[in-house]
MARGU-429909 format. One record per residue (C-alpha): residue number from 1; residue in three letters; x, y, z. Coordinates in nm, 3 decimals. Example, Ala and Ser with C-alpha at 12.3 -4.5 7.8 and 13.67 -1.06 7.14 Angstrom:
% MARGU-429909
<atom n="1" res="ALA" px="1.230" py="-0.450" pz="0.780"/>
<atom n="2" res="SER" px="1.367" py="-0.106" pz="0.714"/>
***
This chain:
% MARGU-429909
<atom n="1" res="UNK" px="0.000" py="0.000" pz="0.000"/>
<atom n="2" res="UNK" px="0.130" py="0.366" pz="-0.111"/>
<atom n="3" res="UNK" px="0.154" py="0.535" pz="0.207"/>
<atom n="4" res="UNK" px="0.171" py="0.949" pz="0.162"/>
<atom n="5" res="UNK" px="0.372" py="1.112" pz="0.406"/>
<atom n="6" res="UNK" px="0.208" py="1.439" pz="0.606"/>
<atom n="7" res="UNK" px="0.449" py="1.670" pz="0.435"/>
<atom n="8" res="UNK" px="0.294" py="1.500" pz="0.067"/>
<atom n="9" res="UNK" px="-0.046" py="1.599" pz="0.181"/>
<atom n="10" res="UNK" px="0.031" py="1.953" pz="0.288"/>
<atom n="11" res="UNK" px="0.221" py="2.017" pz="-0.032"/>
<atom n="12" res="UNK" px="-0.063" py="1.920" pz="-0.219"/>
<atom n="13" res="UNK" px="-0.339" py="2.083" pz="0.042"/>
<atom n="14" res="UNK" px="-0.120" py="2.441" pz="-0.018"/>
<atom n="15" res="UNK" px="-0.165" py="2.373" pz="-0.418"/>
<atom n="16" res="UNK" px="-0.511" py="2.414" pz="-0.361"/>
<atom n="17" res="UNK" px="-0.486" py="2.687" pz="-0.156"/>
<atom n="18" res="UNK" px="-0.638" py="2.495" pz="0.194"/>
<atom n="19" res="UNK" px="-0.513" py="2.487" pz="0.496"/>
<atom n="20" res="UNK" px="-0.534" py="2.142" pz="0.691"/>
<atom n="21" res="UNK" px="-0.570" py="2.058" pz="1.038"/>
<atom n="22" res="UNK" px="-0.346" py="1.804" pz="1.223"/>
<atom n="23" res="UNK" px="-0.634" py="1.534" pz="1.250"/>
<atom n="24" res="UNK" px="-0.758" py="1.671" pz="0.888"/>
<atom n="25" res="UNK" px="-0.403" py="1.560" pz="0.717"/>
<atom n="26" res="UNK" px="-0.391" py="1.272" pz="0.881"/>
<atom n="27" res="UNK" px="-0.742" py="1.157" pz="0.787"/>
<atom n="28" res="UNK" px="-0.667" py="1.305" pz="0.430"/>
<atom n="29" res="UNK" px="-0.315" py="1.115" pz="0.409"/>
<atom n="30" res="UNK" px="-0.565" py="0.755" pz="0.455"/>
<atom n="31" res="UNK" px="-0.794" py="0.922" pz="0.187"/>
<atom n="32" res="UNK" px="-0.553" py="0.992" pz="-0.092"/>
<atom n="33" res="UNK" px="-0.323" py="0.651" pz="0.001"/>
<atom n="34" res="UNK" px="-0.603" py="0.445" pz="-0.100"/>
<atom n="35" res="UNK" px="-0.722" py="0.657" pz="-0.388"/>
<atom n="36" res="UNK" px="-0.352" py="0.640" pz="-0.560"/>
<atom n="37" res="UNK" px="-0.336" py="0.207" pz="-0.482"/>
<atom n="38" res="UNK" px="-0.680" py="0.215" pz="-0.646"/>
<atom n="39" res="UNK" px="-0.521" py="0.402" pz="-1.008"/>
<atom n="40" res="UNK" px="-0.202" py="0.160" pz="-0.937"/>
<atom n="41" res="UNK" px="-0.457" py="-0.156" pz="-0.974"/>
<atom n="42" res="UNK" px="-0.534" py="0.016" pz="-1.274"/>
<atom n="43" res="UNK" px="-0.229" py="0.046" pz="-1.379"/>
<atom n="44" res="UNK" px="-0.191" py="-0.365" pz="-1.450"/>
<atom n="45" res="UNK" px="-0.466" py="-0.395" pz="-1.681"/>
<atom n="46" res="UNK" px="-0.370" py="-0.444" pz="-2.032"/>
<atom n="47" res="UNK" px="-0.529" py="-0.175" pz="-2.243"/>
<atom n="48" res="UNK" px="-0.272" py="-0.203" pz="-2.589"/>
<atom n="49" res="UNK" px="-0.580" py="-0.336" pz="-2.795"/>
<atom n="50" res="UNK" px="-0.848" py="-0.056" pz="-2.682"/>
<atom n="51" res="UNK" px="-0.874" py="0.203" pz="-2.901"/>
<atom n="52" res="UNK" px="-0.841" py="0.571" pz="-2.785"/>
<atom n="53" res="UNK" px="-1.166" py="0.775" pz="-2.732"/>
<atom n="54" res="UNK" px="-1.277" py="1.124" pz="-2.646"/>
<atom n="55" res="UNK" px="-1.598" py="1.010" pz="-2.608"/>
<atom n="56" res="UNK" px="-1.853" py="0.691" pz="-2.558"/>
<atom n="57" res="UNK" px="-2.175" py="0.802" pz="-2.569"/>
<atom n="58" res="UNK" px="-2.222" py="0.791" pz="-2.975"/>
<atom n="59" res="UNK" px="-2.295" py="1.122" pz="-3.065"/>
<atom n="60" res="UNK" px="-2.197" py="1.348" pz="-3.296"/>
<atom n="61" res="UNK" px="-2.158" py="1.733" pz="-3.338"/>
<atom n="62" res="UNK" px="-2.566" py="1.841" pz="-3.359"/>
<atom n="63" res="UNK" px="-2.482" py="2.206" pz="-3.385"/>
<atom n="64" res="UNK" px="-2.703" py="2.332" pz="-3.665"/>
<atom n="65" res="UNK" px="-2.539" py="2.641" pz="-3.870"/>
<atom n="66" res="UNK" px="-2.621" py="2.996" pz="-3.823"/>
<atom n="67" res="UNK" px="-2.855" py="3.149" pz="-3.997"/>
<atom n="68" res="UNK" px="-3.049" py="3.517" pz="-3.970"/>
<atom n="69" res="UNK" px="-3.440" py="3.491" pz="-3.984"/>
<atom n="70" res="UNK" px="-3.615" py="3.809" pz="-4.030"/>
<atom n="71" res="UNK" px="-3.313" py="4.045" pz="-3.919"/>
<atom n="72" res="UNK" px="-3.307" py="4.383" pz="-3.906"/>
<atom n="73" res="UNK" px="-3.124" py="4.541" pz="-4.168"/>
<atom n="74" res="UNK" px="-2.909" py="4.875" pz="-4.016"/>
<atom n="75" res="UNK" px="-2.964" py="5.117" pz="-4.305"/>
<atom n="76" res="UNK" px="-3.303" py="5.094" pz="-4.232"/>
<atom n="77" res="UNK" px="-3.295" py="5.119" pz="-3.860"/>
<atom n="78" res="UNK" px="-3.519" py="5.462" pz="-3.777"/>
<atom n="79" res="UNK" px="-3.317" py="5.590" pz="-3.484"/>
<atom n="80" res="UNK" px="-3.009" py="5.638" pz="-3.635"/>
<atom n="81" res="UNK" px="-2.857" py="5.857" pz="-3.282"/>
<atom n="82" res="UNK" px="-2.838" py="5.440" pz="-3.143"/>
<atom n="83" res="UNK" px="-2.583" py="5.357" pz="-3.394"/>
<atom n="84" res="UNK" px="-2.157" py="5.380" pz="-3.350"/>
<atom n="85" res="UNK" px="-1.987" py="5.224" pz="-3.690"/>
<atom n="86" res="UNK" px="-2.263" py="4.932" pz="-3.760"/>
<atom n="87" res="UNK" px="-2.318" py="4.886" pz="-3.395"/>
<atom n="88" res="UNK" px="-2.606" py="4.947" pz="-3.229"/>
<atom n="89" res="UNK" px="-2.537" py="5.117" pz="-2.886"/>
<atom n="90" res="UNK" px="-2.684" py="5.075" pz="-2.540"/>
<atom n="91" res="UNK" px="-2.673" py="5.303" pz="-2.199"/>
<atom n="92" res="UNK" px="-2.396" py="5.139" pz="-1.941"/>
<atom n="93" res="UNK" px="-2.613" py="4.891" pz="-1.725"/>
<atom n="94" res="UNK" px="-2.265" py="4.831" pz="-1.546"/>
<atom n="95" res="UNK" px="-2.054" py="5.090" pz="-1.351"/>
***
């Protein structure tokens, strides 16, 4: 069984910006020792005939492509004083 020393624990406890009690390290360094022999059994299986995925669930990109339905055209926009270069313009909601 990997055992990870105290000072292991609070290295990785100040990487993420925590601060551990005595008992809390101690009860983490149990934690994390059996979590790291769990990815070690994993570590005998043989996996050089499964293929490499990103994915298992089947699907595929179902993004469907832009497209502008009944947009307003700018030139003829009635309130011209709203427009900067194109751009229609807004009052500051945020200070």
């Amino acid at each position: 069984m990997t055992k990870l020393s105290k000072e292991q624990v609070q290295k990785t406890a100040s990487l993420i910006k925590i601060h551990l009690q005595d008992d809390e390290i101690e009860k983490f360094q149990n934690q994390l020792s059996r979590v790291l022999d769990s990815v070690d059994v994993l570590k005998e299986l043989d996996t050089s005939k499964t293929p490499e995925t990103s994915q298992t669930h089947g699907l595929v990109n179902v993004l469907a492509e832009d497209m502008v339905k009944n947009g307003l055209n700018i030139k003829d926009y009635p309130n011209k004083s709203n427009l900067s270069n194109d751009y229609f313009t807004v009052k500051r909601v945020i200070n």
